[in-house]
N, C-alpha and C positions, 0 to 999 in steps of 0.2 A: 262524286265530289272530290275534287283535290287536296288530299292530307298532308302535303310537303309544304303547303304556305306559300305555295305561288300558283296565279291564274293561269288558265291558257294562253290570253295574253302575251302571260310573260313567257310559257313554255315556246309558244311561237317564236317568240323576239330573241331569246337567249334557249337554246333548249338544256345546253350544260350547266344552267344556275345552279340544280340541287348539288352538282358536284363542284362546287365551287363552296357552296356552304357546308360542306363536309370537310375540303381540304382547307378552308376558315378555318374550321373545328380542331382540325390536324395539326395547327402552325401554333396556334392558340398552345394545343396541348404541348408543344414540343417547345416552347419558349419558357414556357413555366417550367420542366423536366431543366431547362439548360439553365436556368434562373437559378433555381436550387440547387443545380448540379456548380456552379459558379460560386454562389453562396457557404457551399459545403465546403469547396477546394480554399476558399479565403479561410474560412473560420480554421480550417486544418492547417493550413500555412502561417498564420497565427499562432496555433496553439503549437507548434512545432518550430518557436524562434521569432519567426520574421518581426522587424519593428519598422515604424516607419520611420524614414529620414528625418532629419530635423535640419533647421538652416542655420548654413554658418554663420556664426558670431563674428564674426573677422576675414571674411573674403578676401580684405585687399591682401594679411597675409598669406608667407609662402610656406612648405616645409622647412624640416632644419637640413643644411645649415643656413638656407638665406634668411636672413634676417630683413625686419621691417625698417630698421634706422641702415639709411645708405653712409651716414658717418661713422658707423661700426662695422667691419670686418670680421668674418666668425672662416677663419682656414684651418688647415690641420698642419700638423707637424708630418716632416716625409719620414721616410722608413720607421714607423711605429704604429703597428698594428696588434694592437693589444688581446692577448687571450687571458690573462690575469693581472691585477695590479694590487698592493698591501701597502699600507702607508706605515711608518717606521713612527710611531708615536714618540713627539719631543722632539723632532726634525720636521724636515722639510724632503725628507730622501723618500723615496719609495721603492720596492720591488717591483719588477714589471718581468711579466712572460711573452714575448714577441716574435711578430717576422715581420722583417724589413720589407717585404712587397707582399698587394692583395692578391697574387698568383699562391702564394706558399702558405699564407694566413685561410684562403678558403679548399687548399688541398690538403683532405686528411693525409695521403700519404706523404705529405711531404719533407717530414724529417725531424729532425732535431729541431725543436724551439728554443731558439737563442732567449737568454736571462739577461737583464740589467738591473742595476741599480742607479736611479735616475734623480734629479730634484724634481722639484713642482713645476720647473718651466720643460723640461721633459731631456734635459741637459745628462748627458750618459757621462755618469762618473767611472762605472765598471763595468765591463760586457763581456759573455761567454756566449761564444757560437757553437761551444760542443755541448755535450751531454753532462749537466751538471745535480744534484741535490744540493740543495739550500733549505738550512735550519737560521733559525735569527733569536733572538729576545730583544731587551731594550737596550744593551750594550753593542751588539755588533752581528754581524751577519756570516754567517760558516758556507760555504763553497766548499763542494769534493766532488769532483770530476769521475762521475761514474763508469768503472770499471771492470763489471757483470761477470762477480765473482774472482776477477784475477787482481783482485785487492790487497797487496802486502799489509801485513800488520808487524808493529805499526805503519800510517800512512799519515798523511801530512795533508792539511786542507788551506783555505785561504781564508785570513780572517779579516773583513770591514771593519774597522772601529767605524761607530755611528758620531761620535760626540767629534775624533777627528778629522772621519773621513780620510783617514791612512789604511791602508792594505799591507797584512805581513804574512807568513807562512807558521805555520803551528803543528806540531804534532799530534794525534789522536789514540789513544789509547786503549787498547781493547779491557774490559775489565773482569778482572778476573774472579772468579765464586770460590770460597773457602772449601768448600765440598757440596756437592748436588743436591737436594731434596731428597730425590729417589732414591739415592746410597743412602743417606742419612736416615731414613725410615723405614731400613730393612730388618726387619726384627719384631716392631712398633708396631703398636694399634694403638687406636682413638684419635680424638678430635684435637690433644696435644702436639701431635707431630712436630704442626709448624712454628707453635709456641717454643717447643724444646727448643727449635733448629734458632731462630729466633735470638732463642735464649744467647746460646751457643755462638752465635756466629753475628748478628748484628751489629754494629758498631758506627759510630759518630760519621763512617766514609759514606753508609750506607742509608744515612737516616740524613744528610745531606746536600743529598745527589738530586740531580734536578735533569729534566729533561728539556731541550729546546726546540720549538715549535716548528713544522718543516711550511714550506710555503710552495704554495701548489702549481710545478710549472707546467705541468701536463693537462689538469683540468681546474674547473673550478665548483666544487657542490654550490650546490642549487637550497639542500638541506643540511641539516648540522648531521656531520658524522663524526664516528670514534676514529681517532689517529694513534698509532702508534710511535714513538721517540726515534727517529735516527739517530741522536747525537746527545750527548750527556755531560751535562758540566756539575763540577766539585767547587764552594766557596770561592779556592784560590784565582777558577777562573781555566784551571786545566782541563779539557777535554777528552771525551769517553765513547767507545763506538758499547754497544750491548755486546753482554760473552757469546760466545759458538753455543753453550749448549743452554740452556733456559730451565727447561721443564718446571717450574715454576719456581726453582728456586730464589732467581733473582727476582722475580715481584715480589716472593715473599718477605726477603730482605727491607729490598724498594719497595714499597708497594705504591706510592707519590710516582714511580715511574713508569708507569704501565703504560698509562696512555695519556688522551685527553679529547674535549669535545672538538671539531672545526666547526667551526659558527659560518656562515657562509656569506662573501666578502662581503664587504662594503660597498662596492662598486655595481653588486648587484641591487642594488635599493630605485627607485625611479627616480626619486630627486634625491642629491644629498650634495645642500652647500648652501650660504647665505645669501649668494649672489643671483640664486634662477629659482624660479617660484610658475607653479602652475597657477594662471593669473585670469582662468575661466573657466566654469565649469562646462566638462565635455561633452559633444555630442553624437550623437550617432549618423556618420555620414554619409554612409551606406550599409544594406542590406543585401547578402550574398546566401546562396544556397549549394548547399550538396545533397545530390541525388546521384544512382545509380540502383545494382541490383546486388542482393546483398546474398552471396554463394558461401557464405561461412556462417557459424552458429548466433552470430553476435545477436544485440536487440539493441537497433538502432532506436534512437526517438523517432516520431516518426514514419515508423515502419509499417508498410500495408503488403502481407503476404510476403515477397521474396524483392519487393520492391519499396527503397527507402527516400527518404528527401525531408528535411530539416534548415532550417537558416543560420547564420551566423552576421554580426555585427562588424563594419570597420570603424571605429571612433576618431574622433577629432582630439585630441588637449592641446591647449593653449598654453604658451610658457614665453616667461618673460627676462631676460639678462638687464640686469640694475648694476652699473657703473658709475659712481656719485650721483650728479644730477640729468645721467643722459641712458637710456636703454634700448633695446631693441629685441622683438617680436615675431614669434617664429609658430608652428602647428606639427606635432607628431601627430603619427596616428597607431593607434592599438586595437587590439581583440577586444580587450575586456574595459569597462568605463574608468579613467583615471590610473590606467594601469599599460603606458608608454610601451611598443617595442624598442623604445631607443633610453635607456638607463644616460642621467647625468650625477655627473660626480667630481664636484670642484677639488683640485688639487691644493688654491690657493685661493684669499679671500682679497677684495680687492676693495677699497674707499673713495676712489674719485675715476673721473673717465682719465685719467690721466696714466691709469694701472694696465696691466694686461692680465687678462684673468686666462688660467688654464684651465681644461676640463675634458675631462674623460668620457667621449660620448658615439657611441655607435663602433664602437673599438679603435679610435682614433682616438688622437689627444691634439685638441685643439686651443689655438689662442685666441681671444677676444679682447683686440684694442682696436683703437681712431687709426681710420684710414690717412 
């Protein structure tokens, strides 16, 4: 009697039936294996980043700089390609760190980065193509023409007035320490030392000496660092370079002179100005992945064995320019949610379409007014 489930019959008519119900059996098993094996690779690619898209809020716009209103204009200014920019509070002037073409601006090697001091419409009141340091406060701005080491003292700098906006020549002074700490302490114990020297040596010059902040033409922190004083001004307004020899003497004198925090600019903020507002919340526009094989110690998220792969996000933000009664709309995109590769930063504040608004964006400095 036939234990396979099928009659002579059928063995006649098909004789390969049984192996057909076996390789059933086989396809069966192997779709289920690739089901789970497909289910497993999603939940992993999940748990490892991936998100799904979401749809754009705003299709019809474009990136920046095109703008949604065709009766607004959003162009750049020519040769100003910004690597640093510091607004001179109680003007309208600012410092700016530059190269005049995007050949020189995106080659590290390329040299000296020309300094300006510029207004809000990006208008160059003062320009150095050479190698310069700049210190500033709220009076005026010190230029000295870097020298690397073959620096006569005294030496002579160039000074902005900020309130007239006149440029004159000044001399700098080196200053000099009554006697060393280290001579001063030779004999001496205890924790008086600096009290005694103090005692001994401080004075009115010493106790109102002030340092002036340098402005960064070479980089720009990211995070607050400690800076130390290049340049030192006295009540009258006279200028100070720090003495040849230090050893702590002169902090301990000054000690208001030592250093200070740099707070890191302004210009790195994603929005900062009255006039552009992120005017949607953002989405995630695409999902991107990195894989490869991972031959160094690291521990990828991720990681299975010697072989890694994880996703990352590209976002959408929406942003909006407001000129009295008239605006136009534009889309960046970023890594992280509400957090722009492209930083804005109004120079100037603008109340009707009749204005032209400036703005610091993408290291350009761009205008916005009616075509």
């Amino acid at each position: 009697m036939p234990t396979d489930g099928f009659n002579n019959e059928d063995r006649l008519l098909n004789p390969n039936m049984p192996n057909t119900k076996k390789n059933k059996k086989k396809w069966i098993i192997g779709l289920c294996l690739l089901t789970v094996l497909c289910i497993s690779l999603v939940v992993f690619i999940f748990k490892n980043g991936y998100r799904l898209p979401q749809r754009d809020k705003h299709k019809q716009w474009q990136l920046f700089p095109n703008g949604s209103n065709p009766a607004i204009l959003i162009s750049p200014l020519d040769s100003l390609y910004v690597f640093a920019l510091e607004p001179m509070l109680g003007t309208d002037l600012f410092l700016v760190s530059f190269q005049s073409d995007s050949i020189k601006f995106n080659d590290v090697n390329s040299g000296v980065r020309s300094f300006a001091i510029i207004d809000h419409r990006g208008k160059v009141k003062l320009r150095y193509d050479n190698d310069v340091t700049v210190s500033y406060d709220h009076q005026r701005v010190v230029i000295t023409v870097t020298a690397y080491g073959q620096q006569k003292s005294p030496f002579y700098c160039d000074i902005y007035d900020l309130s007239s906006q006149k440029i004159s020549r000044q001399v700098v002074s080196e200053i000099k320490l009554p006697q060393s700490l280290s001579s001063f302490a030779k004999g001496l114990v205890g924790d008086s030392i600096t009290t005694n020297y103090n005692i001994r040596f401080q004075n009115s010059f010493f106790k109102n000496l002030r340092g002036l902040k340098s402005f960064e033409i070479n980089y720009s922190p990211s995070d607050p660092t400690e800076k130390g004083y290049l340049i030192y001004t006295d009540p009258t307004g006279k200028l100070y370079s720090a003495p040849a020899e230090r050893d702590g003497s002169f902090y301990a004198l000054c000690p208001q002179c030592e250093g200070y925090v740099s707070l890191p600019p302004a210009f790195n903020h994603i929005i900062n100005g009255t006039n552009i507002k992120q005017s949607d919340s953002s989405i995630i526009d695409r999902s991107n992945f990195r894989y490869g094989i991972d031959v160094g110690f690291s521990n990828h998220q991720g990681r299975v064995g010697i072989f890694y792969l994880n996703a990352y996000q590209t976002w959408l933000m929406y942003h909006t320019i407001t000129m009295g009664n008239k605006s136009t709309s534009f889309k960046t995109e970023g890594g992280t949610k509400d957090q722009s590769y492209i930083n804005f930063y109004q120079l100037n504040t603008v109340k009707n379409e009749q204005d032209t608004l400036y703005i610091l964006a993408d290291d350009r400095i761009w205008q916005v007014r009616q075509r």
